[in-house]
C-alpha positions as CSV (number, residue, x, y, z in Angstrom):
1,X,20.8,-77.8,-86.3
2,X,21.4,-74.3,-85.5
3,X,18.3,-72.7,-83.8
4,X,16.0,-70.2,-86.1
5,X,16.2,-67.3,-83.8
6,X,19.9,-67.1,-83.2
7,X,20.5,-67.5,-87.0
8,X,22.4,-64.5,-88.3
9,X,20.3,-64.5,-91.5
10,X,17.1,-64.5,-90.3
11,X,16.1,-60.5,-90.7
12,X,13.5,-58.6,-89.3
13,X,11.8,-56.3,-92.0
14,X,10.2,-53.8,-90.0
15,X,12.0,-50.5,-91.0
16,X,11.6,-47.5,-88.6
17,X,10.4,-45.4,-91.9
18,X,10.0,-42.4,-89.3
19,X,13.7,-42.2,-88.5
20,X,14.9,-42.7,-91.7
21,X,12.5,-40.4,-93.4
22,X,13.9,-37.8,-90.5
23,X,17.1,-38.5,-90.8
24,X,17.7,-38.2,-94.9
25,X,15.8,-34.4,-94.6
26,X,17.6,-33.4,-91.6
27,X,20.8,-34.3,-93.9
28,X,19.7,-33.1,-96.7
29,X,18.4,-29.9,-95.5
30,X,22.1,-29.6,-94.3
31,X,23.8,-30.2,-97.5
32,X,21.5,-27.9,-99.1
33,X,21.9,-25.0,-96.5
34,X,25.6,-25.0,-96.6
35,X,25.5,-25.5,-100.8
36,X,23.3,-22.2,-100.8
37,X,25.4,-20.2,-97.5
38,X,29.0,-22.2,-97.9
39,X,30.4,-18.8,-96.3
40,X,28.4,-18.3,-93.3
41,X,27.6,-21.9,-92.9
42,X,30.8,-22.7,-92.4
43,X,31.2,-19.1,-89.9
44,X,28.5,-20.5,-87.7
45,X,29.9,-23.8,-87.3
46,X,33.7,-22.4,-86.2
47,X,32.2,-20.2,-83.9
48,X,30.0,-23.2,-82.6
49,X,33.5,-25.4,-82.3
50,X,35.3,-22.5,-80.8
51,X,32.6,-22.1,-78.1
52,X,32.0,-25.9,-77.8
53,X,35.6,-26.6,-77.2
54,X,36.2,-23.3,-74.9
55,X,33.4,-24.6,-72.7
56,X,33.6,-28.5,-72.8
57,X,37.5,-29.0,-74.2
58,X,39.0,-29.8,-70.5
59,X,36.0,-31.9,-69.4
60,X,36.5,-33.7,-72.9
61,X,40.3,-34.0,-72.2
62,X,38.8,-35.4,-68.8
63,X,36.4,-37.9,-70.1
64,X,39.2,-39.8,-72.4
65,X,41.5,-40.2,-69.6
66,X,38.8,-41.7,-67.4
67,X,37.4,-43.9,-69.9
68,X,40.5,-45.5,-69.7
69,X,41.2,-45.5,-66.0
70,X,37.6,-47.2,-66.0
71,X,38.2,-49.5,-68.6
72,X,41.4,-51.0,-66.8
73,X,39.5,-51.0,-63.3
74,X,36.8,-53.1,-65.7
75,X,39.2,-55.4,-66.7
76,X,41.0,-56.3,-63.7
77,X,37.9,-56.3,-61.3
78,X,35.9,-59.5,-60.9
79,X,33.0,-58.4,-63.5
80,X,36.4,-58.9,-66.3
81,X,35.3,-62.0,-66.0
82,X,32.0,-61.7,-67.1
83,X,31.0,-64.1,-70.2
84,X,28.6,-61.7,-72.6
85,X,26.2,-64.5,-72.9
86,X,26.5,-68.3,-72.8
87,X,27.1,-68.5,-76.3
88,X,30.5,-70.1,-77.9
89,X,32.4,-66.9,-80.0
90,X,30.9,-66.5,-83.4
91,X,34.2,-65.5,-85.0
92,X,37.6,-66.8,-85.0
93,X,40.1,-64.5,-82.8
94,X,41.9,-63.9,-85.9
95,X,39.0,-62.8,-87.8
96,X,37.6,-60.8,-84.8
97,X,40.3,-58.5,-83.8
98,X,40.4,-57.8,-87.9
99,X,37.3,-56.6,-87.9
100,X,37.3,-54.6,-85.2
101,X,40.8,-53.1,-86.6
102,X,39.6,-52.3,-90.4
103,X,36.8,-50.8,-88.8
104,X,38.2,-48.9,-86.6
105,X,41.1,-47.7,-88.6
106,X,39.3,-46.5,-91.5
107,X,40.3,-45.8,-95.4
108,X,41.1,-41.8,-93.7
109,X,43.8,-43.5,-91.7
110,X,46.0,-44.4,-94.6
111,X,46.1,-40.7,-95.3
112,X,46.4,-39.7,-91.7
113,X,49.0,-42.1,-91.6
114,X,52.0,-40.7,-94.1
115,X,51.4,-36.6,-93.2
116,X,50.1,-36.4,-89.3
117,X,53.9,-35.9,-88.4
118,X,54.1,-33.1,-91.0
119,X,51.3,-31.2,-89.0
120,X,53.1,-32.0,-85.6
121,X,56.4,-31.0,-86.7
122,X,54.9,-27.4,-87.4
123,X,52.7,-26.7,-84.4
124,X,53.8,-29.7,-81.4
125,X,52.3,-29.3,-78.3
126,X,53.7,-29.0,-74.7
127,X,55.5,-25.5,-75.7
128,X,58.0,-27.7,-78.0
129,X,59.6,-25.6,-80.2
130,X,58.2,-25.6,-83.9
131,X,60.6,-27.2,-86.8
132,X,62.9,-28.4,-84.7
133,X,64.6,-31.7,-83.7
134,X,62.1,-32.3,-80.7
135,X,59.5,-31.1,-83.0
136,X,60.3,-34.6,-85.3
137,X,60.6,-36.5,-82.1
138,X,57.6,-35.2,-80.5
139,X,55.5,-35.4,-83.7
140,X,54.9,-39.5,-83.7
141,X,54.8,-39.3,-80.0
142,X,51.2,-37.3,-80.2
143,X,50.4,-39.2,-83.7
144,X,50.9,-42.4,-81.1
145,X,48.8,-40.8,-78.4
146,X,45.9,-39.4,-80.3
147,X,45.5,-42.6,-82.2
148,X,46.4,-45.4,-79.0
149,X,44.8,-46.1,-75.1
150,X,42.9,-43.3,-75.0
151,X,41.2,-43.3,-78.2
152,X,40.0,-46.8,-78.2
153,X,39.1,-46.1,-74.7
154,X,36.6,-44.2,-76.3
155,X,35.5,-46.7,-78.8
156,X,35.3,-49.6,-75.9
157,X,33.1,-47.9,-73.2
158,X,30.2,-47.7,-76.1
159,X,30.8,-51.3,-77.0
160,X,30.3,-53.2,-73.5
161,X,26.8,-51.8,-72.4
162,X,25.1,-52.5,-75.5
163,X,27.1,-56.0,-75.8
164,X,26.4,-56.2,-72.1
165,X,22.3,-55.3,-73.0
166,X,22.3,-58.0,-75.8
167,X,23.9,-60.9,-74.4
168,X,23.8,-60.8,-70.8
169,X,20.7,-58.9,-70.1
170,X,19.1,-60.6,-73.0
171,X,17.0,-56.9,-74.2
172,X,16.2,-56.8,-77.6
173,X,17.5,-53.8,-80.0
174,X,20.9,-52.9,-81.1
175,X,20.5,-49.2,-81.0
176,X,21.7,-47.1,-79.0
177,X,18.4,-46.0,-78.0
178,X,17.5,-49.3,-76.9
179,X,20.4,-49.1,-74.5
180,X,19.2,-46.0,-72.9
181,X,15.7,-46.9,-72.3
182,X,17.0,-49.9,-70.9
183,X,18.2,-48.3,-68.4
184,X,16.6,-45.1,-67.6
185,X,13.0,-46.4,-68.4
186,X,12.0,-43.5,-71.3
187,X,10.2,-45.0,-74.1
188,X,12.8,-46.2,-76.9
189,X,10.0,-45.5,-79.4
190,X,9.3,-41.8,-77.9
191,X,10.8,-38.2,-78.7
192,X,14.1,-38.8,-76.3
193,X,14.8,-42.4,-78.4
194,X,14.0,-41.2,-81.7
195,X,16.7,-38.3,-80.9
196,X,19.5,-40.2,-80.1
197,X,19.3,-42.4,-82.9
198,X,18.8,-39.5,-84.9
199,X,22.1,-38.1,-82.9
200,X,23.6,-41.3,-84.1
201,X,22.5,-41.6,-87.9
202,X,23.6,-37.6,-88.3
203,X,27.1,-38.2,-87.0
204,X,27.4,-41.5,-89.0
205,X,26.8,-40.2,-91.8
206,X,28.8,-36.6,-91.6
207,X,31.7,-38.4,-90.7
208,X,31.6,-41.0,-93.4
209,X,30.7,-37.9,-95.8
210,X,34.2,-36.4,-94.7
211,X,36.3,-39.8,-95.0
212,X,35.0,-40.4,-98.7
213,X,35.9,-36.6,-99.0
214,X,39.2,-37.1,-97.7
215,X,39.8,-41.0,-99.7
216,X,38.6,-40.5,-103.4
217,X,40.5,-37.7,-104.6
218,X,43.6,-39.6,-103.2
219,X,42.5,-43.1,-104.9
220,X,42.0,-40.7,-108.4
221,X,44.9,-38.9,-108.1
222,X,47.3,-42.4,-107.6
223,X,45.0,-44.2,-110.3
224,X,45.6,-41.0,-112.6
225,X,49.2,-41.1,-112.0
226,X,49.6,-45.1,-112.5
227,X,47.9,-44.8,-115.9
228,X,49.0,-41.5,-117.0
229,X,45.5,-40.2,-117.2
230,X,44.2,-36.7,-116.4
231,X,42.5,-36.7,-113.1
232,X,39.0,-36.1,-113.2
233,X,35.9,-36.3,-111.5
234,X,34.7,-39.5,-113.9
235,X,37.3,-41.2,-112.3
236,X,36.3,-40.1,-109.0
237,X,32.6,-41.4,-110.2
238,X,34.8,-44.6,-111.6
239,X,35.9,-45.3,-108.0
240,X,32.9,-44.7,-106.4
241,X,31.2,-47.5,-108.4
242,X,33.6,-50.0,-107.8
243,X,33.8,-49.6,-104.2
244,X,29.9,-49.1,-104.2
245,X,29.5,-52.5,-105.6
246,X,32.2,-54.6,-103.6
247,X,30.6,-53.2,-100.7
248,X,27.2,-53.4,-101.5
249,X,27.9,-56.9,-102.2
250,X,29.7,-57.8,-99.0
251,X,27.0,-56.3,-97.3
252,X,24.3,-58.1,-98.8
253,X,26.1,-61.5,-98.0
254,X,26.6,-60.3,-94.4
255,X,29.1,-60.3,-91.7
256,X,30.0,-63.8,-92.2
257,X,30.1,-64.5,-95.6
258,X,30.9,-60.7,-96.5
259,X,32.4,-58.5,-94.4
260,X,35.0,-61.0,-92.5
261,X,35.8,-62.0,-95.8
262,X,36.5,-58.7,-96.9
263,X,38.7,-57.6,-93.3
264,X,40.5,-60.9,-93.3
265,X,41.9,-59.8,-97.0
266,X,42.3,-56.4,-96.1
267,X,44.3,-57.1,-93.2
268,X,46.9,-59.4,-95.3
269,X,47.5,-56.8,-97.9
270,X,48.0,-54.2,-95.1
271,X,50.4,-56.6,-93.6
272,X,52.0,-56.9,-97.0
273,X,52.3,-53.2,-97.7
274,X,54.0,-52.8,-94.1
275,X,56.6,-55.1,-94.6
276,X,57.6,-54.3,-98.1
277,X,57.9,-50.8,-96.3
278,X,59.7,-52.1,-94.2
279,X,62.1,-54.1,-96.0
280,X,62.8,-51.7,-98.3
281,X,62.6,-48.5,-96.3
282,X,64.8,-47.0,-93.3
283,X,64.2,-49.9,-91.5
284,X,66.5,-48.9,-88.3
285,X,65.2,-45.5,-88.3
286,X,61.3,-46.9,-88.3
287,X,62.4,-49.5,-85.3
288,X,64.8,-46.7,-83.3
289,X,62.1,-43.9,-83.8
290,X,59.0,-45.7,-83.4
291,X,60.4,-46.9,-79.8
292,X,61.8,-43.2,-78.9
293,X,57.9,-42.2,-79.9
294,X,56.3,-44.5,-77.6
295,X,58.8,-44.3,-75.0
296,X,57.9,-40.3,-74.9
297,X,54.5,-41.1,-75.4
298,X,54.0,-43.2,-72.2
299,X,56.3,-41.6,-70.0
300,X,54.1,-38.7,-70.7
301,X,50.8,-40.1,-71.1
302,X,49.5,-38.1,-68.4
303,X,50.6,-34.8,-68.9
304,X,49.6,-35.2,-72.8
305,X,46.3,-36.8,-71.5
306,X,45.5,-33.3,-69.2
307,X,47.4,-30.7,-71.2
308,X,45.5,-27.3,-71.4
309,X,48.2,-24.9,-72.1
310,X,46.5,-22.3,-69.7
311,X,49.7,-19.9,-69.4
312,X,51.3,-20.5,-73.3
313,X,47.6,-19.7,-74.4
314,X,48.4,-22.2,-77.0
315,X,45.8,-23.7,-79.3
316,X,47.3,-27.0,-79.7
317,X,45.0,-28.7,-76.9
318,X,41.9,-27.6,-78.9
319,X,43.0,-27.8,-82.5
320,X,44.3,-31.6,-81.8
321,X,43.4,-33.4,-78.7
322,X,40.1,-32.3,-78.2
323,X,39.4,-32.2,-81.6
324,X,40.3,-35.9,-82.0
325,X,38.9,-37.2,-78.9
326,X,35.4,-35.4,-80.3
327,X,36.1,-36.7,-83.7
328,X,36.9,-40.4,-82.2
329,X,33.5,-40.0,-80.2
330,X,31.5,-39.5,-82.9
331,X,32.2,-42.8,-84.0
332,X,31.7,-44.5,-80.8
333,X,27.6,-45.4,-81.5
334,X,28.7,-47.1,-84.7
335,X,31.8,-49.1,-83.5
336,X,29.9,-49.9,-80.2
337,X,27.1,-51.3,-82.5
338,X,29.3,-53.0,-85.0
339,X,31.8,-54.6,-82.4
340,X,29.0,-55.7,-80.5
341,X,27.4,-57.5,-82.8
342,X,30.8,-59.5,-83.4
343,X,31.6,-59.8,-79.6
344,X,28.8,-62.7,-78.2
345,X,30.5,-65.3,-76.3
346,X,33.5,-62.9,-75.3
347,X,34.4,-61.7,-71.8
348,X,34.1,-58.9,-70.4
349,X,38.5,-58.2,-70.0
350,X,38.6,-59.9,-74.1
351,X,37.3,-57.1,-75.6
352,X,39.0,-54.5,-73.4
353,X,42.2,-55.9,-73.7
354,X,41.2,-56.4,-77.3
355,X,40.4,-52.8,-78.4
356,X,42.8,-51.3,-76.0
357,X,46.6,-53.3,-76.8
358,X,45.0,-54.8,-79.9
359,X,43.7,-51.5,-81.4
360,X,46.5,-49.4,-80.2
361,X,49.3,-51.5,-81.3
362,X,47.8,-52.1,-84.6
363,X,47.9,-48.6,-84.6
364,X,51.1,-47.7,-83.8
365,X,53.0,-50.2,-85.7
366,X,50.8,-49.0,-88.8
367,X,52.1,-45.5,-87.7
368,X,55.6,-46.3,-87.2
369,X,56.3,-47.7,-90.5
370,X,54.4,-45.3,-92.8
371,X,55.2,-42.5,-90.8
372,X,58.8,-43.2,-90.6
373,X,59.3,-43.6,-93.7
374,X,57.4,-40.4,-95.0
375,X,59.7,-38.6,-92.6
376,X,62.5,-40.3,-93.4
377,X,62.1,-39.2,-97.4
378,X,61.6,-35.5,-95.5
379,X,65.3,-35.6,-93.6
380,X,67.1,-36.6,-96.5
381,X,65.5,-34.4,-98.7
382,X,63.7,-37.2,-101.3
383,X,60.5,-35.3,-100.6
384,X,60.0,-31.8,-99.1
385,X,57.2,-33.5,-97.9
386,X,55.7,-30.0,-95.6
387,X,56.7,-28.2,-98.5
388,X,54.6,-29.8,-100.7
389,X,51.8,-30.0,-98.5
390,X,52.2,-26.6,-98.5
391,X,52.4,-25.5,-101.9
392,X,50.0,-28.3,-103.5
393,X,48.2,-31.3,-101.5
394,X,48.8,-33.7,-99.3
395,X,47.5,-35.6,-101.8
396,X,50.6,-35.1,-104.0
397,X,52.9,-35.4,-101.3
398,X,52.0,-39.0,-100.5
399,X,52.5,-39.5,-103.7
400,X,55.5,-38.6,-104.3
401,X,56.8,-40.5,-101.0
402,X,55.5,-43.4,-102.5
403,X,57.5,-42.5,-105.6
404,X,60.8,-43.0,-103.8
405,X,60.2,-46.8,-104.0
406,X,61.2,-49.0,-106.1
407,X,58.9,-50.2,-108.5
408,X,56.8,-46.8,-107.8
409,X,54.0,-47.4,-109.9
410,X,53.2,-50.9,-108.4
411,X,53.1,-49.7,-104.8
412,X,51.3,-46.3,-106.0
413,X,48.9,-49.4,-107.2
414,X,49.0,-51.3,-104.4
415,X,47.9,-48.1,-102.1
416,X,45.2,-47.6,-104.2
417,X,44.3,-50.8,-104.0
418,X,44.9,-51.1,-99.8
419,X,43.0,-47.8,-99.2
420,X,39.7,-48.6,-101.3
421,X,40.1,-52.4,-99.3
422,X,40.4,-50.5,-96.1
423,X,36.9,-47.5,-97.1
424,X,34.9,-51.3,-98.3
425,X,35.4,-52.7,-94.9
426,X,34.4,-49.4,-93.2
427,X,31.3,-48.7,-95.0
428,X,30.4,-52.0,-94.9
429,X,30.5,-51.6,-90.8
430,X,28.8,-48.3,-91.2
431,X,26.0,-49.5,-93.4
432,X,25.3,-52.6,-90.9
433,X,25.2,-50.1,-88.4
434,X,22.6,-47.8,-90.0
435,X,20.2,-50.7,-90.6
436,X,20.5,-51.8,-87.4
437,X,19.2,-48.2,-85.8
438,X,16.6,-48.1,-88.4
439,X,14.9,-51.5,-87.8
440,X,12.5,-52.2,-85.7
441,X,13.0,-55.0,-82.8
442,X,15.7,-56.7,-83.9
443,X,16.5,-59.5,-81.4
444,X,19.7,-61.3,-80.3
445,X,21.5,-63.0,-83.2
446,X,18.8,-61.4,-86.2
447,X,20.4,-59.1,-88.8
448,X,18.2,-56.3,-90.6
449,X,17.5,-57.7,-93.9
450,X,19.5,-57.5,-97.2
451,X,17.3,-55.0,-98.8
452,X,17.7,-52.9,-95.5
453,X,21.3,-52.9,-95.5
454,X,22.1,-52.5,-99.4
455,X,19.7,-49.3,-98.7
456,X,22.1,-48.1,-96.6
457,X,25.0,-49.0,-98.5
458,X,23.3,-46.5,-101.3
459,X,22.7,-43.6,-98.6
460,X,26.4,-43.7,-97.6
461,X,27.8,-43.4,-101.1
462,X,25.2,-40.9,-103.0
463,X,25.0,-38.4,-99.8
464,X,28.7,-38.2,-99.7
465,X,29.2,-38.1,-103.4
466,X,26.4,-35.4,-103.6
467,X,28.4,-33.1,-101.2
468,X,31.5,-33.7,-103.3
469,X,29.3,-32.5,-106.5
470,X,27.8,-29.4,-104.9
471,X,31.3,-29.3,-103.5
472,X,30.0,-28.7,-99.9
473,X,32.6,-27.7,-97.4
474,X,33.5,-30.6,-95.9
475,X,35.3,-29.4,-93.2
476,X,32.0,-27.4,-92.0
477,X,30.4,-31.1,-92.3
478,X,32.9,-32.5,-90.1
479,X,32.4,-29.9,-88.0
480,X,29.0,-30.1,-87.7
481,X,29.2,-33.5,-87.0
482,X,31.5,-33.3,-84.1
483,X,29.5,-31.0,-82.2
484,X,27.3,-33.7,-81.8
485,X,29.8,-35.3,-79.7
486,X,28.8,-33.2,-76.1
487,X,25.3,-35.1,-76.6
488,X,27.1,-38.4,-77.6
489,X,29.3,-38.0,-74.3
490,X,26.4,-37.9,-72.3
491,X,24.7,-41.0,-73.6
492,X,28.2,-42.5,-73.1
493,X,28.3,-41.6,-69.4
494,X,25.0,-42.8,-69.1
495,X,25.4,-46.1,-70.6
496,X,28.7,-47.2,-68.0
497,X,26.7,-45.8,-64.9
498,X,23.4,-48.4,-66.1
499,X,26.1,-51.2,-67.2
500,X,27.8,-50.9,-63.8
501,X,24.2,-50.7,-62.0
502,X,23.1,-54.0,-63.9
503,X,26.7,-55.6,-63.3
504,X,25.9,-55.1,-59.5
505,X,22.7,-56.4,-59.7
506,X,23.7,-59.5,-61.7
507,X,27.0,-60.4,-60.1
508,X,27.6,-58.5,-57.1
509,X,26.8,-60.8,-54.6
510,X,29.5,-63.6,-57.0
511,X,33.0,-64.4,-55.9
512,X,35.4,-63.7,-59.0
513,X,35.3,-67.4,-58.5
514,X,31.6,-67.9,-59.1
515,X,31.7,-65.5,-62.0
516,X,34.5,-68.0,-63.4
517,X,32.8,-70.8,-63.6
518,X,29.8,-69.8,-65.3
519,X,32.0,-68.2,-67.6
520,X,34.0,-71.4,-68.3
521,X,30.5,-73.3,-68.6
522,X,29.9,-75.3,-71.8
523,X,29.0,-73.6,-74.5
524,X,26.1,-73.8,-77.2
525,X,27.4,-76.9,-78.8
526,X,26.0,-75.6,-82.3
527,X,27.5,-71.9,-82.0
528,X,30.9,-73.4,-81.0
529,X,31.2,-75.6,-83.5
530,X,30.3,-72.6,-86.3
531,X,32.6,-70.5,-84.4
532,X,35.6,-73.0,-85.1
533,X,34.9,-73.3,-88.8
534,X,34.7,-69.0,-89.1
């Protein structure tokens, strides 16, 4: 029998009321201010970016690249071999790299994933010239860079201390404050600690704010056009309730029963929708382009990596590089929570070879089909797909690419359908997440209780949906969110210099030998045999 305290359903219900309390005004008291000032509100924030990004853009270009230089020393050093605890995996293989995919991806990405190239094409970077044939070939080059290595680098170097914390260290608390007083000895429970969770719960929150921004006007506008409805902001409200109660649900029943459930589906119908894409689309010009794209992509990885345009004066660098690698940090706390959580009984290299070749290839072969084929309808003039961005939405325009299939209205349906799967399984993540930070204690293998988490699963609907009402700028949300990012980068740093420290301390005095076989040491014979049956 499986013992009490590693059982993921027992729960801890002592709620940090402080931090939550703090957090909801400090939200609030944002939505209101830029509801009452949308004008300046939105001023201030630009000119904050602007100077953020004139003063820490090339350290930020930096900081990606080096998060994945470290990651691949990591990996291939003798602490790769590290087991995070002595613990059998909790999850199939299958079902982990799912998770960590749907939650890294994100329902945004489907959005992301038919127009990014329609942004390249009209400003590419290196000095490219705009609208023209390197422009096309140059576009799914940088949508492969911004969203491959690098950026999961990002996501991995937030996942293996606090993994590293739980499992091998055996320190109570998930958070990210936990982390830090682990290492640097400030009190988890003082004003530092209650800031960066606060940092964390902010960020988590803004950026989920933007993605439901971005996601249910696109889910209403394909249900409208299925069922020849007008589009309105009761379906909107329609949407919202569905998805609020299939992931409200799958968050009560946990990650087991609920959310790998929920991936494991998601991931088959995305598979699905690729190769029905495929089959029926440009299928040489997806396989022949995507390869030209990654081939550009790596033989330049470097110079794209580093790339400040300090003659050209161009504002590619900060408008796209360092505004993703600052929009892919402010994710970090919650993937490196979430992944964490999913990651006991792993090695060290598993989860960096994981996130980096598992994550970026999902990516990219994601990418490559929906963006080839969106560009493909562009270059034989189904779909003036820039045009229409232009002139309505890219809304519209994905639309109307999905028009060109056959059977329109039933893959119209099934995007709908793929995209609200794909927002479930993030805000399911995201709501796990945010009851972890706000619970008090909770030890290796305890989740925060069901009450806790279908809390959460309220707070990341209704704020969103209330900034959608008051129709708050958005874009001054996401911006305000990613300014947190400097702080975030910080904690980052700090987190690899204290997992390194301990790593020393643990094994540095082990032969990679040594570190082998404890890691191939029998495992927990109950965990294993739950893992094999997940």
């Amino acid at each position: 029998m499986q013992s009490t305290t590693r059982d993921p359903e027992v729960t801890n219900k002592k709620y940090d009321y402080g931090l939550i309390v703090v957090s909801l005004v400090v939200v609030a008291a944002t939505i209101v201010g830029l509801t009452v000032s949308p004008e300046q509100g939105s001023a201030i924030a630009n000119r904050a970016f602007a100077a953020i990004t004139y003063v820490f853009g090339t350290p930020t270009l930096v900081f990606a690249l080096a998060s994945f230089a470290f990651l691949l020393w990591l990996a291939f050093s003798k602490y790769g071999d590290i087991r995070l605890g002595q613990e059998g995996p909790d999850f199939s293989t299958k079902s982990w790299v799912g998770m960590i995919l749907t939650a890294g991806l994100g329902s945004a990405t489907v959005y992301w994933a038919f127009l990014e190239w329609a942004y390249y094409y009209q400003t590419p970077g290196l000095g490219v010239a705009a609208r023209s044939d390197d422009a096309y070939a140059w576009s799914l080059a940088y949508n492969f860079f911004h969203w491959g290595l690098s950026a999961w680098s990002l996501y991995c170097i937030a996942v293996l201390p606090i993994a590293y914390h739980l499992y091998v260290r055996k320190h109570s608390g998930f958070r990210l404050s936990s982390v830090v007083a682990a290492i640097t000895g400030i009190r988890q429970r003082g004003p530092l600690g209650k800031l960066v969770d606060l940092i964390f719960i902010f960020t988590c929150i803004g950026g989920l704010s933007v993605t439901l921004g971005l996601s249910i006007p696109l889910l209403s506008e394909g249900v409208a056009g299925v069922f020849g409805w007008q589009n309105s902001f009761m379906i909107d409200l329609a949407i919202v309730a569905l998805i609020s109660v299939s992931f409200s649900l799958s968050s009560y029943l946990g990650i087991e029963k609920g959310v790998r459930r929920v991936t494991n589906f998601n991931s088959i119908l995305a598979i699905l929708f690729l190769v029905a894409l495929f089959v029926l689309g440009p299928s040489k010009f997806i396989v022949d382009n995507s390869v030209n794209a990654l081939g550009i992509m790596l033989q330049n990885f470097v110079t794209m990596s580093l790339w400040t345009s300090p003659i050209q004066g161009s504002d590619f660098p900060e408008s796209w590089t360092i505004f993703y690698w600052l929009y892919w940090i402010t994710y970090t706390p919650f993937m490196g929570v979430f992944v964490a959580r999913i990651s006991r009984g792993r090695r060290v290299k598993e989860v960096i070879i994981n996130m980096l070749v598992s994550g970026s290839l999902g990516c990219w072969v994601f990418f490559g089909v929906l963006e080839n084929y969106s560009m493909d309808a562009h270059l034989h003039g189904l779909v003036d797909v820039v045009g229409e961005m232009a002139a309505s939405s890219g809304n519209v325009a994905i639309l109307q690419v999905l028009g060109t299939l056959p059977m329109a209205s039933l893959f119209v349906l099934f995007f709908v359908v793929l995209s609200m799967l794909f927002l479930i399984s993030t805000l399911d993540s995201a709501s796990y997440t945010l009851a972890v930070t706000a619970s008090r204690e909770l030890r290796n293998g305890q989740d925060p209780s069901a009450s806790h988490r279908l809390f959460w699963c309220l707070m990341v609907v209704v704020v969103p949906m209330a900034m959608i009402f008051v129709d708050a700028p958005l874009n001054t949300i996401k911006t305000a969110a990613i300014m947190t990012a400097v702080p975030l980068s910080a904690i980052l740093l700090l987190m690899c210099y204290g997992m390194v420290r301990w790593m020393r301390e643990d094994y540095g005095l082990h032969s990679r030998e040594q570190i082998l076989v404890e890691a191939r040491a029998p495992v927990t014979p109950a965990l294993a045999t739950r893992s094999a049956t997940l």
